[in-house]
KOLTOR-361394 format. One record per residue: residue number from 0; residue in one letter; chain; x, y, z of N, C-alpha, C, CB in turn. Coordinates in steps of 0.001 Angstrom, whole numbers, plus 500000, padded with zeros to 6 digits. Each point is the difference from the previous one (the first is absolute). Glycine has a CB too. Layout:
residues N
DOLUM vodo zavex bamar n.east n.north   n.up ca.east ca.north  ca.up c.east c.north   c.up cb.east cb.north  cb.up
DOLUM  NUM     a     A      X       Y      Z       X        Y      Z      X       Y      Z       X        Y      Z
...
//
This chain:
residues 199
DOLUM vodo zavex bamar n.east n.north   n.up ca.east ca.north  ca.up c.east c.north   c.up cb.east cb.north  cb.up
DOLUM    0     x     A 558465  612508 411936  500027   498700 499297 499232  498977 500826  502242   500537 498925
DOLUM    1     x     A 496652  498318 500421  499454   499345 500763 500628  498848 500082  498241   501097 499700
DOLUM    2     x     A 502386  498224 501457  500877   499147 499798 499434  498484 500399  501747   501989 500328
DOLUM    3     x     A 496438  497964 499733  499291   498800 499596 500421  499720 498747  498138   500366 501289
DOLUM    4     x     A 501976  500262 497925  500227   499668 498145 500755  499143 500575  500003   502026 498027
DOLUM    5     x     A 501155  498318 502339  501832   498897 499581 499805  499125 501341  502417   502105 498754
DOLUM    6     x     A 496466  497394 502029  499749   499107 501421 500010  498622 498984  498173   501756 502167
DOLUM    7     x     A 502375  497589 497808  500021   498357 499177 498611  499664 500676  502960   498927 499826
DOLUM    8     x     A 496372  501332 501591  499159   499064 500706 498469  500442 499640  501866   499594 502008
DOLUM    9     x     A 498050  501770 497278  498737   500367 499685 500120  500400 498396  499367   500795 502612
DOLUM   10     x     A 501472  498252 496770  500119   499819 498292 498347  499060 499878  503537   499692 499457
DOLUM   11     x     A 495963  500506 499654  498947   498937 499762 500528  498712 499298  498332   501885 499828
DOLUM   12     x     A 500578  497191 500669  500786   498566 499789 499434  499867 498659  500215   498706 502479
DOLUM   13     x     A 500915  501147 496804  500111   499244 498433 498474  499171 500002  503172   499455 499831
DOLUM   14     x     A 495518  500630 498718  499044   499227 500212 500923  498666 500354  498030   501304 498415
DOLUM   15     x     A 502470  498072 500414  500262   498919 500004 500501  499078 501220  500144   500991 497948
DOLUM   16     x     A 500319  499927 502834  500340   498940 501684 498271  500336 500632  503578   500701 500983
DOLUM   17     x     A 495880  499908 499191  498699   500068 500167 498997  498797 499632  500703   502270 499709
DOLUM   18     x     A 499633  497608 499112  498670   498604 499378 501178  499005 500678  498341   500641 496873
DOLUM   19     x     A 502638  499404 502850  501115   498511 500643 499191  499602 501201  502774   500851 499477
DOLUM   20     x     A 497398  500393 501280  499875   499775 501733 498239  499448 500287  502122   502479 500732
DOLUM   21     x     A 497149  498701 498631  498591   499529 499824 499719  498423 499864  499758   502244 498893
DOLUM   22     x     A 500813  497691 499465  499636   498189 499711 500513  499166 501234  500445   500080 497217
DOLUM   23     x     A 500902  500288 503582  500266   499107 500625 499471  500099 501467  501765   499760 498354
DOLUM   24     x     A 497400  501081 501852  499021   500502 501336 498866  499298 499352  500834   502618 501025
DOLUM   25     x     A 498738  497175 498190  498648   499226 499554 500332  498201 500273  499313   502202 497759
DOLUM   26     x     A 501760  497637 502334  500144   498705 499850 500575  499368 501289  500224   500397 497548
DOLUM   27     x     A 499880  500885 503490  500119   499249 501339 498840  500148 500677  502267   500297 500216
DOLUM   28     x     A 496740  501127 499014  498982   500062 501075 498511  498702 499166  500934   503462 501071
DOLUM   29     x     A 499078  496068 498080  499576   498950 499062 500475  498785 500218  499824   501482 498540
DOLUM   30     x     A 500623  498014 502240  500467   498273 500568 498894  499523 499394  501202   499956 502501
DOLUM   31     x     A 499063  498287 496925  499139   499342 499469 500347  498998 500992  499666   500779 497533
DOLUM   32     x     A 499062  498238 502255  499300   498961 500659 500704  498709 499666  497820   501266 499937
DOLUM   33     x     A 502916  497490 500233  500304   498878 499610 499956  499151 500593  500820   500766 499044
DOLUM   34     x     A 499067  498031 501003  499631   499080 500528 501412  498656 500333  497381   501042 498739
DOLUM   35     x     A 503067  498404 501463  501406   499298 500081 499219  498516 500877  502290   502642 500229
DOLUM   36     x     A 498077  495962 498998  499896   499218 500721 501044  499018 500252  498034   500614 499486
DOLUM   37     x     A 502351  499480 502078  500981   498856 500215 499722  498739 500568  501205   501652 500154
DOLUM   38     x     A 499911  497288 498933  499830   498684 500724 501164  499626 500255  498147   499312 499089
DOLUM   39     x     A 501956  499719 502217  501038   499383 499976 500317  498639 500525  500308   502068 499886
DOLUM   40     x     A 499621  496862 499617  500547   498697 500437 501174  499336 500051  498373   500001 499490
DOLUM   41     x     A 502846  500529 500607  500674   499265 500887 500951  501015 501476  500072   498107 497425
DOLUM   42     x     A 500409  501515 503535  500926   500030 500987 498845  500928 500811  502825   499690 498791
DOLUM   43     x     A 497667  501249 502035  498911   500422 501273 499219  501324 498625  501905   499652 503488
DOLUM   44     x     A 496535  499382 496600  499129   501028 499118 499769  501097 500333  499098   498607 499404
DOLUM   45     x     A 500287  501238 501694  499488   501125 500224 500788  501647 500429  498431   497869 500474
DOLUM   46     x     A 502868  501224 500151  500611   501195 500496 500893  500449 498193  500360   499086 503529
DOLUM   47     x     A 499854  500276 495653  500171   500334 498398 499052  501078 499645  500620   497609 499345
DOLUM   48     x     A 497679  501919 500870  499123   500984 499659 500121  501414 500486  498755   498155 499851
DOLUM   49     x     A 501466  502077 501684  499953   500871 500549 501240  501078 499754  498533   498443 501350
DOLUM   50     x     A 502683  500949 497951  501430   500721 499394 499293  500220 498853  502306   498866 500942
DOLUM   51     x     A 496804  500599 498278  499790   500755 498611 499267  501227 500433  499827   497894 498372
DOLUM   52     x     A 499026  502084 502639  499431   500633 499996 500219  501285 500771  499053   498125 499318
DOLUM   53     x     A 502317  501579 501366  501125   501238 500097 500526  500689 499484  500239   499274 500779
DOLUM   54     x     A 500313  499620 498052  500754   501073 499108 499674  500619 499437  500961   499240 499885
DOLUM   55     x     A 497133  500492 499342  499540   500846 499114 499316  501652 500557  499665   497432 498743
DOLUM   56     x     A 500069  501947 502613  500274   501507 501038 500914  500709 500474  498759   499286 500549
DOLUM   57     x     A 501996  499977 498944  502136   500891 500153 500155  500489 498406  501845   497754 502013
DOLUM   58     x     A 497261  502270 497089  500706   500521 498737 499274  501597 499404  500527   497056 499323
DOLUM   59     x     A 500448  503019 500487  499572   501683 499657 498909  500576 499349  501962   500012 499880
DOLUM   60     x     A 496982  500185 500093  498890   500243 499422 498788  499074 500021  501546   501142 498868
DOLUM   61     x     A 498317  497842 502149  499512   498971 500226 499196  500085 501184  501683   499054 498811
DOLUM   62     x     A 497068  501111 501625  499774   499772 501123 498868  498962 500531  501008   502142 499833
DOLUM   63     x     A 499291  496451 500596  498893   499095 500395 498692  500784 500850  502015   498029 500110
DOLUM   64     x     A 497610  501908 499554  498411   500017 500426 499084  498927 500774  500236   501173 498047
DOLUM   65     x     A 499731  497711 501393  499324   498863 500560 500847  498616 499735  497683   501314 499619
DOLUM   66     x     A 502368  497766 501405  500152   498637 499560 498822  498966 500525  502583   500563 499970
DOLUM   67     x     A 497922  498717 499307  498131   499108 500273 500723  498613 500451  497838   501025 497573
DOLUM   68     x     A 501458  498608 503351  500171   498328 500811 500720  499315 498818  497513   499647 501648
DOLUM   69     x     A 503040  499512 499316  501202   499134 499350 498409  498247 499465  503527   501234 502485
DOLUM   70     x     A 496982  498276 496652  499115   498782 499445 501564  498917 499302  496943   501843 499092
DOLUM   71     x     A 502093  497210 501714  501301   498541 499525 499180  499694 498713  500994   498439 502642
DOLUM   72     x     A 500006  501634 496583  499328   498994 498743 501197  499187 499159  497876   501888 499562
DOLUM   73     x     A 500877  496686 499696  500854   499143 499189 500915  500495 499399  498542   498883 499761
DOLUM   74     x     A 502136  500943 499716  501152   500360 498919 498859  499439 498526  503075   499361 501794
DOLUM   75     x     A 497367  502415 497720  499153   499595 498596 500863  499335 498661  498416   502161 500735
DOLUM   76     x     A 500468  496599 498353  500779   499779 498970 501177  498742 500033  499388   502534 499784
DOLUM   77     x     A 500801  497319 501907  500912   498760 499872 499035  498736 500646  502567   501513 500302
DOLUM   78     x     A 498126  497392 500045  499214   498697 500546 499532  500522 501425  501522   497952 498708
DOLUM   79     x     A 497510  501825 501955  499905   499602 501508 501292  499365 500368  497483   499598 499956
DOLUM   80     x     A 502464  501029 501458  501264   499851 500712 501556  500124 499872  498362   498984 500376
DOLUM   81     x     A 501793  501372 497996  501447   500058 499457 500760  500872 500753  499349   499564 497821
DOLUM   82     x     A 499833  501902 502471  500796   501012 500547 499443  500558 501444  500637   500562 497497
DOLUM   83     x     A 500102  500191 503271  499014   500713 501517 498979  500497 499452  501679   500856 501567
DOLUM   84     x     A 497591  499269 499060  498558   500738 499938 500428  502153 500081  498410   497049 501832
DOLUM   85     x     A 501208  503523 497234  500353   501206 500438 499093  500750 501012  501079   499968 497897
DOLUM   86     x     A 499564  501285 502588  499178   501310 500668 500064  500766 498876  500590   500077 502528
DOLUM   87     x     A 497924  500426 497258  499735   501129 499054 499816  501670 500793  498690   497844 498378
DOLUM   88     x     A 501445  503140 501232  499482   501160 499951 500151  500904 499340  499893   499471 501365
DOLUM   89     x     A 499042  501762 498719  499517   500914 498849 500532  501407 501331  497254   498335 497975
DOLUM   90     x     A 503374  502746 501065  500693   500905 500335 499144  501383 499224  502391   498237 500376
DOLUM   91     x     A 497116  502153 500290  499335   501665 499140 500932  501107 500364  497279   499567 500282
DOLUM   92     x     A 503524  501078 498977  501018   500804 499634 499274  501430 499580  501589   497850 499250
DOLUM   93     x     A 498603  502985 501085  500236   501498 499530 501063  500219 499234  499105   500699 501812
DOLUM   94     x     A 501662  499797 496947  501051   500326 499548 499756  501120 498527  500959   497493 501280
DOLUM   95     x     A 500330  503278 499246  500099   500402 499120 501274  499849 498770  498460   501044 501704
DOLUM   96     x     A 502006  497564 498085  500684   499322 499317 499366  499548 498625  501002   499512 502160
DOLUM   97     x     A 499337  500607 496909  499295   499455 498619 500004  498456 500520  501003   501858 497778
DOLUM   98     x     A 498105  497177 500695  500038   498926 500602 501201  499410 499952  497935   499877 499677
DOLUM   99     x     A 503077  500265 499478  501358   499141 499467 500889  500308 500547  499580   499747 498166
DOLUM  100     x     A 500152  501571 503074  501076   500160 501098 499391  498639 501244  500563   503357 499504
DOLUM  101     x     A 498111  497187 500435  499288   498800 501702 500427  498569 499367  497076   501362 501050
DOLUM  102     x     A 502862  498034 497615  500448   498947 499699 501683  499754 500639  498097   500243 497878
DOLUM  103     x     A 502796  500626 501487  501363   499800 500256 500124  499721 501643  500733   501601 497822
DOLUM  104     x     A 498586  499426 502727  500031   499757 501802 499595  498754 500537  499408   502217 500276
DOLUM  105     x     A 499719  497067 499014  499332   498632 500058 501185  498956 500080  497823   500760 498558
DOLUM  106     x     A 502512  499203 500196  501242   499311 499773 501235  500220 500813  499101   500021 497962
DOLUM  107     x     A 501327  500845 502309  500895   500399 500827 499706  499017 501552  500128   502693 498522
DOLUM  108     x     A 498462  498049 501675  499915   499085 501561 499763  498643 499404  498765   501817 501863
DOLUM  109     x     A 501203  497490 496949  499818   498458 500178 501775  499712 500357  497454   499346 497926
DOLUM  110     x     A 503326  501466 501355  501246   499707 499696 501053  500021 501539  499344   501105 497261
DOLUM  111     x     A 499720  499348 502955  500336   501197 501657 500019  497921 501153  497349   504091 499586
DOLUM  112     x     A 501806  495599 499773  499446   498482 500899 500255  499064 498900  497829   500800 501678
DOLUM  113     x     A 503136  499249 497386  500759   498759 499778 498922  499118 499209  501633   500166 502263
DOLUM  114     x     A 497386  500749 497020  499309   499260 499057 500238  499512 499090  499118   500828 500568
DOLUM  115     x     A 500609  497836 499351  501247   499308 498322 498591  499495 499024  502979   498298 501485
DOLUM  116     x     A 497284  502244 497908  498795   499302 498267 500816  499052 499340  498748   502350 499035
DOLUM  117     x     A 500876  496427 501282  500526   498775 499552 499018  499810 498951  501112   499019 502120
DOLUM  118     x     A 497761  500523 498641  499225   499412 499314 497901  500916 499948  502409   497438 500823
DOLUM  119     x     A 497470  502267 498437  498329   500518 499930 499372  499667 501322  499634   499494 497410
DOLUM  120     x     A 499921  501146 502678  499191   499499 501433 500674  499271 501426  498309   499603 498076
DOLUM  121     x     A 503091  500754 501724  500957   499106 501152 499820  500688 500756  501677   498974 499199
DOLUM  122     x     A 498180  500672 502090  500514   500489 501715 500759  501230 499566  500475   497495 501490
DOLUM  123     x     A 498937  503818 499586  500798   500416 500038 500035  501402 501652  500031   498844 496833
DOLUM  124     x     A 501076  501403 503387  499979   500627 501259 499297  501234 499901  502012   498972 500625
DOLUM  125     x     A 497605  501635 498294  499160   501157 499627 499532  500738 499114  500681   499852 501199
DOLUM  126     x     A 497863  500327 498164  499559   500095 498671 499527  501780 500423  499076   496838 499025
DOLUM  127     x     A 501271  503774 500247  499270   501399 500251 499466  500464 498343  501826   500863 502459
DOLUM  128     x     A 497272  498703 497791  499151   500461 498479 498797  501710 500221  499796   496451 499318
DOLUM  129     x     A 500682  503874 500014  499124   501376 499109 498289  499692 499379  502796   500684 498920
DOLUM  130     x     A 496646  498975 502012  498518   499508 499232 499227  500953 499593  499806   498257 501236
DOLUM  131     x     A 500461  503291 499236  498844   501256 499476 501252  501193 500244  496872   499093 501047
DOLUM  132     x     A 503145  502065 497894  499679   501036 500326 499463  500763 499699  500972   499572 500468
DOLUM  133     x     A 498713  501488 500372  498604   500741 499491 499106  499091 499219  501191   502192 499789
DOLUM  134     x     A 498295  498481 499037  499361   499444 499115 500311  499769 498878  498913   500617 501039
DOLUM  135     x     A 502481  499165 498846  501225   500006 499112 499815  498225 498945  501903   501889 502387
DOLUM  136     x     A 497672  498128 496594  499613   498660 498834 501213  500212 499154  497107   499927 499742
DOLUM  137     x     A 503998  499287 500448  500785   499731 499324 500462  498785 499615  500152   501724 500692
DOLUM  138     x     A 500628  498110 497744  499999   498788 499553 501689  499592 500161  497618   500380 498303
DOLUM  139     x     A 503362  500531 502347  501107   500073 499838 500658  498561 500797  499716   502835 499637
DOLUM  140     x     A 501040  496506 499179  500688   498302 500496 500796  500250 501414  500636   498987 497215
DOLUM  141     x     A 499874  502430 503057  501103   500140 501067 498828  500188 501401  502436   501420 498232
DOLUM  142     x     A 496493  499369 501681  498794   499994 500841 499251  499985 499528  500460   500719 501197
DOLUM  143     x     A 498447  498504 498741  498538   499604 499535 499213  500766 500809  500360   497691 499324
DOLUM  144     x     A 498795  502771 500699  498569   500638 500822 498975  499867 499687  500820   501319 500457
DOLUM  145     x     A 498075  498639 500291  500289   499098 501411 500643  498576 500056  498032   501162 500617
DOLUM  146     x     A 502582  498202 500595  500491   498728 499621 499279  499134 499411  501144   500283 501475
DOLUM  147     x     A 499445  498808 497167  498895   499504 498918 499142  499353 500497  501246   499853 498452
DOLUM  148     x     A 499601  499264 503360  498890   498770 500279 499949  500377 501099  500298   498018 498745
DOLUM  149     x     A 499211  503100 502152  499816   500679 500893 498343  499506 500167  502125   501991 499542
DOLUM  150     x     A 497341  498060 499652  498635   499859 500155 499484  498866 500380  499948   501411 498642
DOLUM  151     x     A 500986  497433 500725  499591   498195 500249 500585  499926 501551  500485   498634 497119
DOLUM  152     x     A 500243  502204 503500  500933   499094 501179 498885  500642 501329  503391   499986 498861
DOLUM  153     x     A 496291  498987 501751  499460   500866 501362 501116  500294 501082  497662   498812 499763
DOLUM  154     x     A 503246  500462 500096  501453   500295 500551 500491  501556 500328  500511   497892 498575
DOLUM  155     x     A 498968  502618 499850  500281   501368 500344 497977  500728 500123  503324   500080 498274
DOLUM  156     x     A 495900  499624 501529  498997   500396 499725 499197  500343 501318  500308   498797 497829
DOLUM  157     x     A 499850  499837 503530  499775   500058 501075 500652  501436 500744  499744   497315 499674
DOLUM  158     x     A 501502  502334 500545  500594   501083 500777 499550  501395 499244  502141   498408 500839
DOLUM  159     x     A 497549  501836 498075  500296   501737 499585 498605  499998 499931  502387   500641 498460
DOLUM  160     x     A 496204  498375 501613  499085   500202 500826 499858  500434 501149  499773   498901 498915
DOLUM  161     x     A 501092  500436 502268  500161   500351 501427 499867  501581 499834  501647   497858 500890
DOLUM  162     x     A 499976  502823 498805  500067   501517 499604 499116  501297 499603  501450   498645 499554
DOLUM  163     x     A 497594  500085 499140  499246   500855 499143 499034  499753 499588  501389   500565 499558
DOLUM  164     x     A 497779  499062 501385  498708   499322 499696 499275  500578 499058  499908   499304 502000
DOLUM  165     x     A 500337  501624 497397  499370   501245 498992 500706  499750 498476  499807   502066 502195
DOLUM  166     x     A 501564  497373 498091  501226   500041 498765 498955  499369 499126  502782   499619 501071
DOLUM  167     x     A 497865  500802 497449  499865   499512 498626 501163  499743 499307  498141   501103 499936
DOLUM  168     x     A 502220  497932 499274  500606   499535 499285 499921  500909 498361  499643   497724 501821
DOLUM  169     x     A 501592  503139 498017  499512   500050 498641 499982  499288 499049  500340   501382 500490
DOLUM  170     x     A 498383  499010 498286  499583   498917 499220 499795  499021 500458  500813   500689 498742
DOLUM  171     x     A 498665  498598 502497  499403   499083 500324 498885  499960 501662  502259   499173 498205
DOLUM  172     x     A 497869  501877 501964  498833   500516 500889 500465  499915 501305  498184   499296 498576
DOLUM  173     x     A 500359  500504 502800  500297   500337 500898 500821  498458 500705  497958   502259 499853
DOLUM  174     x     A 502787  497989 500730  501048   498681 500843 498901  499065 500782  502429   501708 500690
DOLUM  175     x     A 496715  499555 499623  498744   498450 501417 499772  499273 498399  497593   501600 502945
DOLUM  176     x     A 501825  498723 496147  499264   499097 498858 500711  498990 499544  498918   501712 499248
DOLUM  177     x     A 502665  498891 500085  500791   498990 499995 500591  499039 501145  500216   501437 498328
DOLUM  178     x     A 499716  498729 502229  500335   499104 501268 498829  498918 500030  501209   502029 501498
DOLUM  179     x     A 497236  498445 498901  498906   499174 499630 500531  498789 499174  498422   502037 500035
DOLUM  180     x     A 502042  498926 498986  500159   498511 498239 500707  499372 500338  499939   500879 497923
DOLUM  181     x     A 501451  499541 502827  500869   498970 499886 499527  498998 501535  502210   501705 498362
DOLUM  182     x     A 497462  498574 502554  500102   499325 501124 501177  500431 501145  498978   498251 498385
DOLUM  183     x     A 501284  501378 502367  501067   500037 501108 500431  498703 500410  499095   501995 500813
DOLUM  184     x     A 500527  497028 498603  500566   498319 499952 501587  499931 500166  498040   499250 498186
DOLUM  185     x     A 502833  500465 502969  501150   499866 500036 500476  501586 500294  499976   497667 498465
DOLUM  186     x     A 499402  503140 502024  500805   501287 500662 498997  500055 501170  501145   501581 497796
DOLUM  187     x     A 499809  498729 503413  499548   499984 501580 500464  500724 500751  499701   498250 499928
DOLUM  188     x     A 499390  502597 500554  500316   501473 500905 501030  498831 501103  497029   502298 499914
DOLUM  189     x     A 504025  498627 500376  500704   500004 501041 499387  501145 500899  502036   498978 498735
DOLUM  190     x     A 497459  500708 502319  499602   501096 500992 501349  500193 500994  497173   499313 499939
DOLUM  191     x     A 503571  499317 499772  500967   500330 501478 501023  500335 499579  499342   498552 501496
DOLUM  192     x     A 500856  502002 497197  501016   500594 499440 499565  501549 499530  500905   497530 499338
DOLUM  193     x     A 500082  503605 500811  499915   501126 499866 501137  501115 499525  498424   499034 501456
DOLUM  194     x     A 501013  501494 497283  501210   501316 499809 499741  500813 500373  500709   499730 498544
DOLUM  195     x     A 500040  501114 501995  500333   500942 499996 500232  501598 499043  500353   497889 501289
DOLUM  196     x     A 498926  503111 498739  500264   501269 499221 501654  499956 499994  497626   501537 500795
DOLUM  197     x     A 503288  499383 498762  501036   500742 500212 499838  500668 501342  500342   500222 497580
DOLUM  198     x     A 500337  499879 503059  500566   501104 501053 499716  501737 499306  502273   497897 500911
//
């Protein structure tokens, strides 16, 4: 009697856990590209920036890649002088998270730093916005892609230049061009400020 037949460990594996395991081996060895920009104006900025940009390297399927120089800029949309001046930066991410999981993680770390949405455009201790992934054009109200006004802000346009001097904006081209259009009027390299990768 050959008693490989009745071995449970050399049964052949059912197709169907096969394509399971496959699809889900395609989708760790397939990480996509995204882009994340944080700001933050109020209480200690920078060391705020540098916890976002922790946590999104503490989350499971997430891995930072690049961060780009920190830039002070106006507060957009309200009066001169109403609010602090923020620190901006642009975060290039590896993940293999859909986008409406990397969104939820976003939120989480605003929530994580006591971010309150009072008001449109109010102060706040930390903005983590979703401006690209991949090459992902979506019209969805819960995530928009790319961010709608990603393209007008040099806020975010400067820094994910720094990163990606090569990047393109989908549906609206390469970032050096848009940046050109808009200017850099009111955003200013901080040289003496610096993030840090993840550990």
């Amino acid at each position: 009697m050959n008693h490989a037949q009745s071995d449970p460990t050399v049964q052949p594996v059912p197709a169907c856990v096969v394509e399971t395991v496959d699809a889900a081996d395609v989708t760790l060895s397939n990480p996509k590209f995204a882009v994340v920009a944080l700001g933050s104006n109020l209480g200690n900025r920078l060391e705020t920036l540098q916890g976002a940009v922790d946590a999104l390297g503490d989350t499971p399927g997430v891995r930072v890649k690049a961060v780009s120089k920190v830039y002070e800029t106006e507060p957009w949309g309200v009066d001169p002088g109403s609010q602090p001046s923020y620190f901006n930066a642009v975060v290039l991410v590896k993940t293999t998270l859909p986008p409406t999981s990397l969104l939820e993680r976003g939120q989480a770390i605003e929530e994580a730093f006591d971010r309150v949405r009072e008001e449109r455009w109010g102060p706040r201790t930390i903005d983590v916005d979703i401006v690209a992934y991949a090459d992902v054009v979506s019209d969805d109200p819960q995530l928009t892609l790319p961010h709608p006004r990603a393209h007008q802000r040099a806020f975010v346009l400067a820094p994910w230049h720094d990163v990606d001097p090569e990047a393109a904006l989908p549906g609206h081209g390469p970032v050096q061009a848009l940046l050109a259009a808009v200017g850099t009027t009111g955003v200013t390299p901080r040289p003496d400020l610096e993030l840090r990768l993840p550990e």
